[in-house]
Every structure is written in structure tokens, then in C-alpha cells.
N, C-alpha and C positions, 0 to 999 in steps of 0.2 A: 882099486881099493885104496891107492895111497891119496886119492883124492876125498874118499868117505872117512867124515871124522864123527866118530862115536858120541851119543849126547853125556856127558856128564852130570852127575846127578844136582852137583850146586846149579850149574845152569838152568838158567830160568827160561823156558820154553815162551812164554808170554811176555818178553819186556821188549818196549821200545814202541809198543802198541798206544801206549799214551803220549808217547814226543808228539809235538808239533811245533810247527813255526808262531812265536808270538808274535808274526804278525798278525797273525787272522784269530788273534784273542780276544772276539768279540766283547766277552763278557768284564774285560778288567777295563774297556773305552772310557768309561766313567771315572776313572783313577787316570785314565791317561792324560797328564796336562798337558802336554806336547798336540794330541788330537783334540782335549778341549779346547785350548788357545788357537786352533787353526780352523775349527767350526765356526769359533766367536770372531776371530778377526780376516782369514787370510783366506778368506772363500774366494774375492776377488781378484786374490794376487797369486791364484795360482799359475808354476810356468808354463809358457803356452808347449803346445803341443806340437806343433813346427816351428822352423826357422821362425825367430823373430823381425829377424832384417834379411833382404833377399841375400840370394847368397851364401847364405849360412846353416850349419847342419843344427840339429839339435845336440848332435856332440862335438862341436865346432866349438863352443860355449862355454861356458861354467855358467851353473845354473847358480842361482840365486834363491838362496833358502827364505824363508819365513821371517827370518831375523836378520834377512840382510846378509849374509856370509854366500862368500861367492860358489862354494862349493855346494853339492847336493848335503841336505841332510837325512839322517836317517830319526825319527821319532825315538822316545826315549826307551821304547820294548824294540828298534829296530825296524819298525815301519816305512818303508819308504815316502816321500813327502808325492804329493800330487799335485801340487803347484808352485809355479816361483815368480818373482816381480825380477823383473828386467830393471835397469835404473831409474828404479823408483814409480816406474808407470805399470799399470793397473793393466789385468788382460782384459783386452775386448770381449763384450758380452751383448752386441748384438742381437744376437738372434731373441735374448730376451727383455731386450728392450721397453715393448708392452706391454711386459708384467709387470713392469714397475723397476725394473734393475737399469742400473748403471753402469757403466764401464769407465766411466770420470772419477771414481770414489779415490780422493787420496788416499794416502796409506795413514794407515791406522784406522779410520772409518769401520764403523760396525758395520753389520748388513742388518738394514731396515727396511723393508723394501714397502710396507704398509704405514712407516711415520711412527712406532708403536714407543719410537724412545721421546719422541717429544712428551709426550703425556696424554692424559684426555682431552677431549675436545672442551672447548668451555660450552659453561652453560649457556641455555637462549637467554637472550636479553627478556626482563621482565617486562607485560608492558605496565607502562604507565598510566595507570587509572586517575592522575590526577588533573591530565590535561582536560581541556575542556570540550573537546570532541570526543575524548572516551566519556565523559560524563552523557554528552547529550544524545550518545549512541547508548550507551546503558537506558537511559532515560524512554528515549522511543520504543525497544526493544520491550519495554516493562509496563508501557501504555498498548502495545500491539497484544500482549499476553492477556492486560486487562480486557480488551474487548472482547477477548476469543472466550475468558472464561465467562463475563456475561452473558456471553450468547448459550455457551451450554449450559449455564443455570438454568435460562429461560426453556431452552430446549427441554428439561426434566422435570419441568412446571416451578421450580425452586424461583418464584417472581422478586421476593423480597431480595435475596440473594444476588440475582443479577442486579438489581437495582443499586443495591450497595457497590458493585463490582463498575456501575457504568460510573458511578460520581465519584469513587476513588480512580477512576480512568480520566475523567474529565481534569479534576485535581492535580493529576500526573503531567496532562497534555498542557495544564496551564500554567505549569511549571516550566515547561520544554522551552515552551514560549519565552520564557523570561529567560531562561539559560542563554537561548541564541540573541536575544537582545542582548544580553550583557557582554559577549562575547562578539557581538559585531556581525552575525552571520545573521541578518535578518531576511534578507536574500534567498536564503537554504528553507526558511519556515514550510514545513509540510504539509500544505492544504487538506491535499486526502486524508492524510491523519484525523485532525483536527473536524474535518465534516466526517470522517467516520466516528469518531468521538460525540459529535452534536446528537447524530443521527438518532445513537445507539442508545443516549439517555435519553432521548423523546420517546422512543420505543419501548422503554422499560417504564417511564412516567405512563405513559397508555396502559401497560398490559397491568401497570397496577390501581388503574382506575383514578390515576389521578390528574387528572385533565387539563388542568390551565398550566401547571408546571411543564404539561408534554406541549400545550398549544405556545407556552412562550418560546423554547426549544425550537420548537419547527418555525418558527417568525421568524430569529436569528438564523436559521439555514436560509429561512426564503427571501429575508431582505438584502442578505449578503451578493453583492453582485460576482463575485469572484467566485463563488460556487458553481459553477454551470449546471443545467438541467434539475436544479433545486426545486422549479418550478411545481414539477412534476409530485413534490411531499402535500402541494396544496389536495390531493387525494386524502391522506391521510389526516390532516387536518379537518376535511371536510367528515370523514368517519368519527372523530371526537364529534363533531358538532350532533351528528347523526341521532348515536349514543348520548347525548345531553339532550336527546329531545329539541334540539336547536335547528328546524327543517327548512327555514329560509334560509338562515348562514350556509347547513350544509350544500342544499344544491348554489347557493352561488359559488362555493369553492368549488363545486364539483363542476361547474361552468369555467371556472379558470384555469382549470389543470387541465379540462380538455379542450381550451382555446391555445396550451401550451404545449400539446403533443400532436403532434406532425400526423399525417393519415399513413404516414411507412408503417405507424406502431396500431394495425387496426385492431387487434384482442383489448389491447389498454384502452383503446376508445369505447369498446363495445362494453366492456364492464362497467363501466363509467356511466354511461347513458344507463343501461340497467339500474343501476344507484340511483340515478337520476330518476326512474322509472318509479322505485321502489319509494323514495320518498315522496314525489307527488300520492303517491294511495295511501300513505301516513296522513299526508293533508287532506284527502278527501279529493284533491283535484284528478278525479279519475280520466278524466278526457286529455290532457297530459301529461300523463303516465299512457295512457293508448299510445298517442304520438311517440312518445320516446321508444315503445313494447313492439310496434309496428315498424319502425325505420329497421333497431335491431331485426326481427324477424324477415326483415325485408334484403338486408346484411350479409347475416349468419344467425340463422336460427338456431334455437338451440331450445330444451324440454325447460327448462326454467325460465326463463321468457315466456315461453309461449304458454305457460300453465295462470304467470304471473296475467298475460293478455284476458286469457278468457276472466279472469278472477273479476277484470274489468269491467268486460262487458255482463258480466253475471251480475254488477253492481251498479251500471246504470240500469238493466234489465234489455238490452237490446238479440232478440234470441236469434236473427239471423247472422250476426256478428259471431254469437258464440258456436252456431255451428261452423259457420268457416273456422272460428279459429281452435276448435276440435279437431278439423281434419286439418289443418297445419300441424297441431299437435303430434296426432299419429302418424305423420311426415316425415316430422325430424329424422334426418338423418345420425345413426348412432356413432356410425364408426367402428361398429365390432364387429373381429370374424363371426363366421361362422361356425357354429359349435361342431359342425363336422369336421371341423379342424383337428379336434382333440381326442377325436376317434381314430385307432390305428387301423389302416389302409389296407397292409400287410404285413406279412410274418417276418420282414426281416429288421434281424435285435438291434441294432445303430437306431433305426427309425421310431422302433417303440419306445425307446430306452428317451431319446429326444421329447418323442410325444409326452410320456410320461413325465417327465423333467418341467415342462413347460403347461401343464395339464393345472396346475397349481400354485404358478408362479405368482409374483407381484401383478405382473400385468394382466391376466389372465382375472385375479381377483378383482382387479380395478374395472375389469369391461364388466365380470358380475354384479357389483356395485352400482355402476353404471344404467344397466338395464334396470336391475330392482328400481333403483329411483325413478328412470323413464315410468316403469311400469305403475309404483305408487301411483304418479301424477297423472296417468289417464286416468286409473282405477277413482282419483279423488275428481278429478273433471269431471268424469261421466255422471257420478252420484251427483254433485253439484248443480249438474245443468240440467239434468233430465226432467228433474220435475218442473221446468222452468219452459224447457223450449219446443215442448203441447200442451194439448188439453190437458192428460195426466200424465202422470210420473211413468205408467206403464208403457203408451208411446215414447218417449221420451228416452226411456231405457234401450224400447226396442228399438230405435234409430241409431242409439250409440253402437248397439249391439255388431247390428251391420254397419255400419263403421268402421270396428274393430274388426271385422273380420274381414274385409278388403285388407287391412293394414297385416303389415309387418308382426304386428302383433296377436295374431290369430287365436292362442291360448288363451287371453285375458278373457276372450268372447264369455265361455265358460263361468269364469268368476264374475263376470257382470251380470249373469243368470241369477247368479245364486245372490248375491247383494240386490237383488231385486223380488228376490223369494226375501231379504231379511228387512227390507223397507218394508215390505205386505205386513211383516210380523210386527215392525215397530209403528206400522197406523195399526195395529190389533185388528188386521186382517187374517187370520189364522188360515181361512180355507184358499184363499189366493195364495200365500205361500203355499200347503201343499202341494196344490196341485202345478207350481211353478217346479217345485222340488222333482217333483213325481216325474216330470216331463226327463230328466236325467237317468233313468232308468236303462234306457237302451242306448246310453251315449258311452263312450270310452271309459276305461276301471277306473282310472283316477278321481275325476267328475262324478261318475257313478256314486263311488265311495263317500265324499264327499256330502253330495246330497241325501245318500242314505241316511248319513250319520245324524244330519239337520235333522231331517226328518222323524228319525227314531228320539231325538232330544226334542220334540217338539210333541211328540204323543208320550213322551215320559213325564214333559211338565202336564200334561193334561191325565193324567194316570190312566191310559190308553196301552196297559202294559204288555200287551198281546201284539198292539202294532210295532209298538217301540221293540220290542222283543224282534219281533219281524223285520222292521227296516235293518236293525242292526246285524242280524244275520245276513241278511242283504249286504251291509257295508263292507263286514267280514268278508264274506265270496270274492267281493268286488277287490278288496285289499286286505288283507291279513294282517299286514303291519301297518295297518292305520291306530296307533291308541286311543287316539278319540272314540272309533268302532268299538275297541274290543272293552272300555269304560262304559258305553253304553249296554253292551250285553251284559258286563259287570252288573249296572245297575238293576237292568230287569231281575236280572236272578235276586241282586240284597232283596230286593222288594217282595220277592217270593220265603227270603226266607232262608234261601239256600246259600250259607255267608261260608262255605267251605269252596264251594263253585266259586262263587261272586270271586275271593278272594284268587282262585285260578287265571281267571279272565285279568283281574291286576297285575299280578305279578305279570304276565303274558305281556300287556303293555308297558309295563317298566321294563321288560327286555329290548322290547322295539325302541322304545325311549325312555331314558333313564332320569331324564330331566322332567316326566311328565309328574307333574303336583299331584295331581286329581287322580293320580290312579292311585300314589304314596299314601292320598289322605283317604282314598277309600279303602284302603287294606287295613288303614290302619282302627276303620271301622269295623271292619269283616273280624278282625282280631278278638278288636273289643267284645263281640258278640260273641267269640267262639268262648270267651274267657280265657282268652288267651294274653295277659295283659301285658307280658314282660316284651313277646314281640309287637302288641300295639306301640307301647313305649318307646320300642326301636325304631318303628316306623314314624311316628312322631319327631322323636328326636334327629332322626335324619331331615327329616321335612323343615324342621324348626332353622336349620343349619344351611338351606336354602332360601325360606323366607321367615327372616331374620323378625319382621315384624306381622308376620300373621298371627291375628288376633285368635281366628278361630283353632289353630295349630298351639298355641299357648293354654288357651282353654282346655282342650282334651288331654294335654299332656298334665295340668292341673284335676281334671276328672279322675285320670286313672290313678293318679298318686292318691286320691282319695278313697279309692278302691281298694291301692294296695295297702293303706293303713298308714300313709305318713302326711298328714293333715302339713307339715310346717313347712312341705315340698311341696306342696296344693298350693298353701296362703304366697310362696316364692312367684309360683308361677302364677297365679292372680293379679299380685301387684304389677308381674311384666305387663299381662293384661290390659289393667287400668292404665299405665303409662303408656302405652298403645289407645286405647280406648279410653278418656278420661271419663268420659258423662256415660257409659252405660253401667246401668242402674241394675240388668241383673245380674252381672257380675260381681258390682258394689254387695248387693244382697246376699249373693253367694260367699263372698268375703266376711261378711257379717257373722253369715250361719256358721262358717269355721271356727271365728275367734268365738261364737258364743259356745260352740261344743269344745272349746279348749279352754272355759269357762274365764274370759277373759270380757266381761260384759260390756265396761267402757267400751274397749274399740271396737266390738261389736255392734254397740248405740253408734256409733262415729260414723260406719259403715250403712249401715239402714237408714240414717236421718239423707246421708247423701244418697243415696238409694229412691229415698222416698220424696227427695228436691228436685229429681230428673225423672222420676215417673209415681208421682204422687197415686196411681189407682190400681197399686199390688196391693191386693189384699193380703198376704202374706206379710209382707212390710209392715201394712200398717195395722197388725193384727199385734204383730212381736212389738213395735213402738208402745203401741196401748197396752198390751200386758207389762211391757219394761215399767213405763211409768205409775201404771196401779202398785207393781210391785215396789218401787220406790218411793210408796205414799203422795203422787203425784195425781190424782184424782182426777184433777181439772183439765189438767193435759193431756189425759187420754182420752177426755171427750171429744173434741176435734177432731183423733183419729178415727175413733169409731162412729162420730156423724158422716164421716166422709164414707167408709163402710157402710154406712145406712143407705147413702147417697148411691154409690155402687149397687151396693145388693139390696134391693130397696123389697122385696119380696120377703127379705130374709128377720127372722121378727131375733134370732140371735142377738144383733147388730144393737138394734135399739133395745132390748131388753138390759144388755152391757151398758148405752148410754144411762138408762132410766138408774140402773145402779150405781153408776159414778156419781151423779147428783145425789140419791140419796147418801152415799158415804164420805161425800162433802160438806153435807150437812143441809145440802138446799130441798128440804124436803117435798117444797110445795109444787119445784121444778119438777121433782122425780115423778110425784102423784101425778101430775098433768102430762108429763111422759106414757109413765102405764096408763093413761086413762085413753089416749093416743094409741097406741099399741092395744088395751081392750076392743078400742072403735076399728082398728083394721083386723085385727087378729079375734075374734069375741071366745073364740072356743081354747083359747089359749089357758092352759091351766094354768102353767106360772105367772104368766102378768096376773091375774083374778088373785092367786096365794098372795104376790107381794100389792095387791090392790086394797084387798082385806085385811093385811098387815098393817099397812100405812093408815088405811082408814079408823083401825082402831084402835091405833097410836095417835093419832092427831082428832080422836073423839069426833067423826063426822059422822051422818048420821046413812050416808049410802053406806055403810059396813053390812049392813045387812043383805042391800039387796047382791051386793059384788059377794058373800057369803054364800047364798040363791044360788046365784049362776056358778059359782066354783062347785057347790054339789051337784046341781045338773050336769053338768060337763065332767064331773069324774065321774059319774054315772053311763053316761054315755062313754066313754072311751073304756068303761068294764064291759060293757054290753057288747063294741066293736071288738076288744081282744078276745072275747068268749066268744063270737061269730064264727072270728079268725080261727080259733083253735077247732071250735066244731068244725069248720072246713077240712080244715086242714086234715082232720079225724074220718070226715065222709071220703074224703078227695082217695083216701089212704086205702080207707073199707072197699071203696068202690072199684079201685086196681086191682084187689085180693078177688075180689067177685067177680069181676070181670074176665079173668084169666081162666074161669070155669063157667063163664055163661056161654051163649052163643056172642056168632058176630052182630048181630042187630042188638041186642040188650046189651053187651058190653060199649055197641056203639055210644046207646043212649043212654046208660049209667054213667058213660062219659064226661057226652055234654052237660046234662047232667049238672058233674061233681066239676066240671068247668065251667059252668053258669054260679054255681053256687061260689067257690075259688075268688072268680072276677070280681060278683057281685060282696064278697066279702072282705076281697080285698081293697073296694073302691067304697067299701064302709069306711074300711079301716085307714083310709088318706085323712088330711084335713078335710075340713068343709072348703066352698066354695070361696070362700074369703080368706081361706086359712092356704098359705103360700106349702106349695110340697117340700122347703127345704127348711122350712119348722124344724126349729131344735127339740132333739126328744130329751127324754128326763136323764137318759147317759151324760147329756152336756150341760144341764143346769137342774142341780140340787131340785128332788121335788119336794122338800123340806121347804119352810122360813128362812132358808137359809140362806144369805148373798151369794150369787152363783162367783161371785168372783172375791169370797173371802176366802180364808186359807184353809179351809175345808176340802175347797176346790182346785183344780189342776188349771196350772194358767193355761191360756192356749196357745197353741201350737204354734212354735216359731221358725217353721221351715221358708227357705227360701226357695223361690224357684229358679231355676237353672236359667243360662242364657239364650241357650233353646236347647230342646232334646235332642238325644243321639240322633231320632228319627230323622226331628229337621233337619239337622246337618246331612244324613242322607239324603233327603228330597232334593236340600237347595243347591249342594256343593256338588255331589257327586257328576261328573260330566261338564263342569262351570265351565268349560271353554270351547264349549262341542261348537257354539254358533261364535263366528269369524267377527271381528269389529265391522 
């Protein structure tokens, strides 16, 4: 217990807990100068760690502080020091040598171990732009960019553009030139430049058509001896000449360039001779152009060649020539897989995934391209030669036929049928084409189709609507999604009437193809009919916005705005019209009638007189001219229109009863008399000429007043007598129905006939006489008074125009317009 000492209350139970050694006072390091000055200077000179010299302990020693004092030091909180410098030399630091440390640092030396007290690095040397090999290096550098960008103007069709691009290129380059002269480096001059520079503006002078500036260009490439294979520009040379219609110069250049290229390069040679080929048949020298057409085919054949051969002998006329060179034609080899290529094989997805990738590629399109063209050029051969190399064009055909179907090209066989069903149609052969068509019946759907469709458009222009109806159902079975097909069924039905259907059958084909015209413009008839005019209009205006310049597509869309009440969206689309159509006359007409119902009469007159300079024999036109000008006290001038009427409707006693009064209200009365006396002598039973005959005569005190007096009571006499006929008829015809419905069947037969013999014979009272024309004006149209039928008592006449054809025709002619193939 005398060792247990009781706590006291002052006693602090917790002290001493916070003492420490300042050495390990991390936190006042910052304050410490003693450790900053030995961070900053004495990292190297710390003392070593063993003996320094053999022999010797480390406490053998007096160490050697920071500052040189022989003793250890202790840091200014107590710290013991961690290194010392022995006399004056530095500790070994070896092991970090390639880091960049040294153990050489005299004393006082910082540690630098990355350079960082020298300062920054200096800056690069600028260069200097003013020497003259930076100039002619800028220089070239800036003629290389020129060229690159006139090649992509031209690339983007921008011609003028690169043009400017190649002469401030040339400008550059001839600049370069002078720089290295001046500068002594002529030795250095860059040929390639420079011929690419030539090249490039002869190239751009060409593509802008302007030819001697491109042909001096390419002389400077090709007279320059230091060019090498310049030669070889005399091609294009000889293509300017080509192109100027210059065909001696060209094939002698085209003789030069290919006495200058070697037979290593045979494609360059073979084009060449084709050229050569091509311009003899410009000259007419067709037996040299064979020669050049035949070595090529004899070479490397190829379908333009050999299409170019036959063309040849199709123009001297030698027909066993041109069958050999048919079946060279369908020879040619194409070069293209086969399409079973592009069908997948099997189910596994790497393979399809590739199939399909390449199914539609660049190349894949180029081999379609390819064939189409082959294909074209038999297709234009065959037609060509056929009628040529038999008796008829139908041997002729059928030789090609099997031909073709030996060949490679086995499907064409088919379309060569059917262009021989459309030859029959263009000699207006009618029954040979069908029965050529007909023959497709029990061939494959496509063909089938096909020829249905011809067929059905061929008994619809002959309104044969029951077959046309027929084949086209036919076509339909055979292909469903043929539009042309379902345009024809279309049509049968418009023509029936049934424009709800009709209009089915369109839309149907606009699904299958949306680009088809013919079905757009027929709905937009079916429309029209249902009175439906707002989606006509749609239809229309859709159509209008693919063909830009259809006349007939401008007109309807003008029709219906005339429908809907806005004449000044009518006369818009008219004018497009006429600027489409300058010279038809009845659109001018229809232009006319607008501005005259917008009481606008001038341009009305403006509109008719042109109307009437490009089809002088509308009576309609020249009906409104001759009232315009009566109406404007112009008398004389409306005679000429209405002789030409007379001339026209020469039956018609209207016409000349209007001349005979223009004359008289001109004043030339003797004219007029001898007119009516004219018009008495064709027409005698004519009441009005006799009223104004008996007028005149007793105005100018002649002494026939009487007898023309006679005959006008005679003839009003009789035409009392024929309308009292007419009326009793009419009265029995009436009685005889009432009676009839209570008689028997034999008496109602024969009260019939009867009240039909009486009807006939009363009605064939009541016509003119024999001399008197049926479209005899009645007294509705001219005063049966003394009175000028065309003073202002009277109603001018009628100034309608006629349309530039009817709804109907545009159904007849358009509907189906493309059913038969070129």
C-alpha cells in the first residue's frame, strides 16, 4: 500500500497525452528553415551511411553538417540532420545515375535533375519564307492544288469554273518557271508539272466547246520533244476534229496515235479503230468502216461493234453479210455471272448477309447495265434486218427469232414476237397482229400478260369493248400487277359508264406503280365524272408535278377551275398551255371565251383572230369575229367571215342571209339584192330572204316587188297549212293512243300505223322542201318581221368556243397511251 499513491484531485488524469517529439512535427516543415535549406541545397551532400575512407567507423568521424561544421547538427526544432559532405565532396549517387542525378554536383549546386533552372526551351527557328526555294516550294505547292481543284469543278459539271481554275494554274506554273530561272535552278524545272498543267487546260478548253484554243494546247504537248508518250493526246485531238465535223483530219490523227502505241496496249488500239470505224459511216465510206468493224470483231468482239457492222451491211444492203453478223452479234461474249449467283443457296446468315450486300452493289448494277444495252442492240438489229434479209419482214422476223433462241439470250425470243405483232400494226395490218398476239396465249404469265394487254388496247381503239374487256381480264389472271392490265380493264368500264369501278381499277395500278401517268390521268377523269372535282384537281396537280410540260394535264387542270367558279385560275393555266402549245387554235379559242365572259373583249378579239390564223374553219370563231365586228360597226369586215361560213356550211342559208345583210347596212344595196336574189334561187321557199327581197325591191322602186310579194304569200300559206298538218297529227297521233289502249290488238295495231304514217308524212311536210337545206334557220333565229336579223333588236350570236377536245376524247385517245411498247 506504501507503494499505491492516491489520485489528487488537481491532478490532471489526461496530461502528457499531447507531448511529442518535434521531431516528427510534420506539420510546422514549412516554417522549418533548417529542413527547407536542406531540401533546396544539401540532398547531395548528405553523410554517407558507412565509412567514408576504409578503415573508418562512422563514429570514428566527426561528421560534417550542412554548413560545414565538423560536428553533427541537430535542425532548428531538434531534428537530426540526414546527410553530411565529407571535405567538400559530394556523396556518391550511383545507383541513380540514369535518372539524371549526379554525384559530381559541387557544393552549393541546386538539384536540377530535368534542367528546369535554366529556363525554357527557346523557341523553333522561324522559317524563312523569303529565301527562294521557300518561294518556289510555295509556288508549286499552289499550282498542284490548282489543278486538283479544276478537276473537281469539272467533276460537278461546274465547266466554266474549272476552266478559270486551269488558266490561273497555267499562270502559276509560268510563273514557277521564271522564279527557277532567276534563281539559277533551271536544271530542277518540273516537267510533270508543267505537262500536267498543259494537259489540264486543253481539257477544260474541250469540255467547254471551245476547240482551236484546246487544239493549240495539245500541239504544244505534242510538238514538245521532252514530253514522252505525248504522242498518244493526238486521240484527242482527233476527237475535236470529230466533233467540228472535220472527218479527214480526224481519222488521220486517229492513224497517228495509233501508229504511236505499241500492240502491248491492245484495248487503246481497239477503241481507236472503232473511231476509226465510226467516222468512215459519217463519210459514207461504209466498205471501210466494215474493214476496220471486222479486224475489231475478229480481235475482241464486243456488242457495239458488232451492232455498228451490221448497220453496215444493212447500208450497202448485202443480206448474207448481215445474217452472219447477227449471229456474231448474239455471240458476244458478256462477261457476266450468272444470276444464280444472287440467289442464296443456303440457310446459313454469313452467306446471305454477303449475297445480299453484293445483290445490289456497283458492280452487280454495271453487269445490268450491261446486258440491257446488249439486249437493246439485238432487239434494234432484228427490227432492222428483218425486213431486209427475205421476201418479207415476217420471215425475216422468224429467222431472227430462232436465232435468238439458240443464243444466250433466249427471253428476247418473246419480245421479238410481240415487235412483230407491232410492225403488222404499224403497216395497218390489224388481223396479223392479232392473231400473232393470240399465239401467246398458252406461253409463260409474263409474255401472256403482255400480249393480252396489246391485244385488249387494240380492240379498245377499235371499240370492240367486250374483247378488250376480255383480253384484259386475261392480262389481269396472267399478271395482276401489270398496270398497263389493270388501265385497260379501267378503260372498258370508263366506257361503260361505270367511273366508280373505272376509278378502282386506277388506283389498283397506281399501287402497283406509282409512277404510272395513265392511270393518274385517268382517275383524274373518273373524278371529273363523279363530280368529284376537288380530288380531280389533286390528281391533276400531282400529275402536272411529274410532267411538267403536259399540255393535255394543264388543260384539265384549267377545265376544272372553270367548273369550280375561278375563270382567272383557268385563263393561268391556259396561258401555260399556249406556252406549251403556241399555234393550237382551240385552246387560243377557249382563252378567248374566258376573257369574253370576264367581259374583257379586246383580249378576247386577240385571242380568236389567233385562233382563227391557225384554224380559219371553226365556225364558232368565226361566228364571235363577225358578230364582234357588226357589233363594232365594222360591217365589211364581217363579211369575209361569214363568206368563209357560207363556204363551210354551204347548206346552211343562216350564213348567207347574215352576208346579204352586211351589204345592205353598208350601204351597197345592189350587192345585197343580188345576194337575196342568190339565196331566193337556192333556198325559194325561204320566207325571210322573199320579206327582205320585197323590202329592197320596194325601196329601190323595181318592178319584181310584186312578183317576190306572190311568192312570200304563197309560202307563208304553205308553212300555215304544214304547222296545222303537224298539229292535227300530233292531235290523231294523241286520240289514237287513248283509243288504242281500249281497242283490240289488231285495231290498236292498225290505228297505229295509222297515226304513224300520218306523224311521218306530216312531219316530212313540215321539213324544208327539196331545195330548202334541213338546217334552215327558223324565225327563233332571224326576226320574221322587216327587221335586220342582225340589228339590235336582235341577239348577236353565240360566241362559244369549242374546247380542245372533249372529256370523252381524252378518254378514248389517252387512256392506256402506253399499253403498245416502242
Amino acid at each position: 500500500m506504501e507503494n499505491v499513491h492516491l489520485a489528487v484531485e488537481e491532478d490532471d488524469l489526461y496530461s502528457g497525452y499531447n507531448d511529442y517529439n518535434p521531431t516528427f512535427d510534420s506539420e510546422e516543415l514549412e516554417n522549418d528553415v533548417g529542413f527547407q535549406q536542406a531540401v533546396r541545397t544539401s540532398h547531395g551532400r548528405r553523410p554517407p551511411m558507412t565509412a567514408k575512407f576504409p578503415g573508418t567507423a562512422i563514429g570514428g568521424r566527426p561528421l560534417v553538417s550542412s554548413f560545414g561544421s565538423r560536428i553533427p547538427m541537430a535542425s532548428s526544432m531538434g531534428r537530426p540532420m540526414t546527410g553530411a559532405v565529407q571535405d567538400g565532396s559530394a556523396r556518391p549517387m550511383t545507383a541513380v545515375r540514369a535518372a539524371g542525378y549526379s554525384s559530381s554536383l559541387m557544393r552549393g549546386s541546386t538539384f536540377d535533375p530535368l534542367g528546369q533552372s535554366k529556363g525554357p526551351a527557346p523557341p523553333l527557328e522561324a522559317k524563312n519564307e523569303d529565301t527562294a526555294e521557300e518561294k518556289i516550294k510555295i509556288l508549286e505547292k499552289r499550282v498542284n492544288d490548282l489543278i486538283e481543284e479544276s478537276c473537281m469543278a469539272q467533276s460537278i459539271g461546274a465547266l466554266q469554273l474549272a476552266l478559270e481554275k486551269a488558266k490561273e494554274a497555267g499562270r502559276k506554273e509560268r510563273a514557277l518557271i521564271r522564279q527557277r530561272e532567276t534563281s539559277g535552278q533551271t536544271e530542277h524545272i518540273n516537267l510533270d508539272l508543267t505537262y500536267s498543267v498543259l494537259l489540264n487546260l486543253a481539257n477544260q478548253y474541250a469540255n467547254n466547246e471551245m476547240y482551236p484554243e484546246a487544239l493549240n494546247s495539245y500541239h504544244v504537248l505534242v510538238k514538245n520533244k521532252m514530253f514522252t508518250n505525248a504522242g498518244r493526246l493526238k486521240v484527242n485531238m482527233a476527237n475535236i476534229y470529230f466533233k467540228q465535223k472535220n472527218y479527214p483530219k480526224a481519222i488521220k490523227f486517229y492513224r497517228m496515235a495509233l501508229d504511236q502505241i505499241s500492240n502491248a496496249h491492245k484495248e487503246l488500239r481497239i477503241k481507236i479503230l472503232q473511231n476509226i470505224g465510226v467516222v468512215f459511216v459519217r463519210l459514207g465510206q461504209y466498205s471501210d468502216a466494215i474493214t476496220s468493224f471486222e479486224h475489231i470483231m475478229a480481235e475482241s468482239p464486243n456488242i457495239k461493234t458488232g451492232f455498228n457492222l451490221i448497220l453496215c451491211y444493212y447500208a450497202i444492203g448485202d443480206r448474207e453479210r448481215m445474217k452472219k453478223a447477227f449471229q456474231k452479234l448474239i455471240s458476244v461474249p458478256l462477261g457476266i455471272d450468272d444470276e444464280d449467283k444472287y440467289i442464296p443457296a443456303s440457310d446459313e446468315p454469313s452467306a446471305n448477309m454477303v449475297i445480299e450486300a453484293i445483290k445490289n452493289d456497283k458492280l452487280h448494277q454495271m453487269e445490268r447495265d450491261l446486258k440491257i444495252l446488249a439486249e437493246k442492240y439485238i432487239m434494234t438489229a432484228a427490227k432492222l434486218i428483218a425486213p431486209a434479209i427475205e421476201t418479207s419482214f415476217a420471215s425475216g422476223f422468224d429467222w431472227c427469232v430462232e436465232m435468238v433462241k439458240c443464243s444466250q439470250y433466249v427471253e428476247l425470243a418473246n419480245d421479238l414476237e410481240i415487235n412483230k405483232a407491232i410492225t403488222y400494226l404499224r403497216q395497218k395490218d390489224f388481223n396479223q397482229a392479232v392473231e400473232t398476239l393470240k399465239t401467246f396465249e398458252k406461253k409463260d404469265s409474263r409474255v401472256k400478260s403482255a400480249a393480252a394487254t396489246n391485244l385488249s388496247f387494240l380492240y379498245f381503239l377499235e371499240k370492240d369493248y367486250d374483247q378488250a374487256d376480255r383480253y384484259a381480264d386475261l392480262a389481269m389472271n396472267a399478271d395482276r400487277y401489270n398496270p398497263a392490265a389493270l388501265i385497260n380493264k379501267g378503260n372498258t368500264v370508263f366506257v361503260k359508264k361505270d367511273y366508280e369501278k373505272a376509278a378502282e381499277f386506277y388506283k389498283e395500278a397506281l399501287r402497283n406503280d406509282s409512277s404510272c401517268t395513265e392511270a393518274l390521268y385517268n382517275l383524274g377523269l373518273s373524278y371529273e365524272r363523279l363530280n368529284r372535282l376537288e380530288e380531280a384537281l389533286d390528281c391533276f396537280l400531282k400529275l402536272h408535278s411529274i410532267l411538267r410540260n403536259g399540255a393535255e394535264v394543264m388543260y384539265q387542270l384549267a377545265h376544272l377551275y372553270e367548273q369550280l367558279g375561278d375563270p382567272q385560275q383557268a385563263i393561268e393555266w391556259l396561258m401555260q398551255v399556249i406556252s406549251a402549245t403556241p399555234t393550237d387554235p382551240h385552246v387560243l379559242a377557249k382563252l378567248g371565251k374566258l376573257h369574253d365572259d370576264e367581259g374583257d373583249k379586246s383580249q378576247a378579239f386577240q385571242y380568236y383572230s389567233e385562233s382563227f390564223r391557225y384554224f380559219p374553219s371553226n365556225i364558232d370563231v368565226i361566228e364571235w369575229l363577225g358578230a364582234y365586228y357588226i357589233e363594232t360597226q365594222f360591217c365589211e369586215k364581217a363579211i369575209q367571215y361569214f363568206e368563209r361560213a357560207t363556204l363551210i356550211q354551204p347548206n346552211c342559208v343562216k350564213w348567207q342571209l347574215i352576208v346579204a345583210s352586211c351589204y345592205r347596212r353598208s350601204g351597197n344595196y345592189q350587192k345585197a339584192l343580188d345576194t337575196y336574189k342568190e339565196i331566193h334561187r337556192k333556198f325559194p321557199e325561204n320566207v325571210e330572204c322573199l320579206r327582205f327581197l320585197v323590202r329592197l325591191s320596194t325601196d329601190m322602186g323595181l318592178k319584181e316587188v310584186q312578183e317576190y310579194a306572190t311568192k312570200l304569200k304563197k309560202v307563208e300559206k304553205m308553212k300555215e297549212l304544214r304547222e296545222q298538218r303537224v298539229k292535227s297529227g300530233r292531235e290523231n297521233s294523241a286520240r289514237s293512243r287513248r283509243e288504242g289502249s281500249t281497242g283490240s290488238a289488231d285495231s290498236g295495231r292498225s290505228s297505229s300505223s295509222s297515226s304513224k304514217g300520218e306523224r311521218l308524212s306530216a312531219k316530212m311536210r313540215s321539213l324544208p322542201g327539196s331545195n330548202e337545206p334541213y338546217e334552215a334557220s327558223s324565225p327563233k333565229e332571224l326576226d320574221a318581221s322587216y327587221v335586220d336579223p342582225l340589228g339590235p333588236q336582235t341577239d348577236r350570236p353565240k360566241t362559244g368556243a369549242k374546247k380542245p377536245a372533249d372529256d370523252d376524247d381524252f378518254a378514248d385517245e389517252d387512256l392506256g397511251d402506253d399499253l403498245l411498247p416502242e
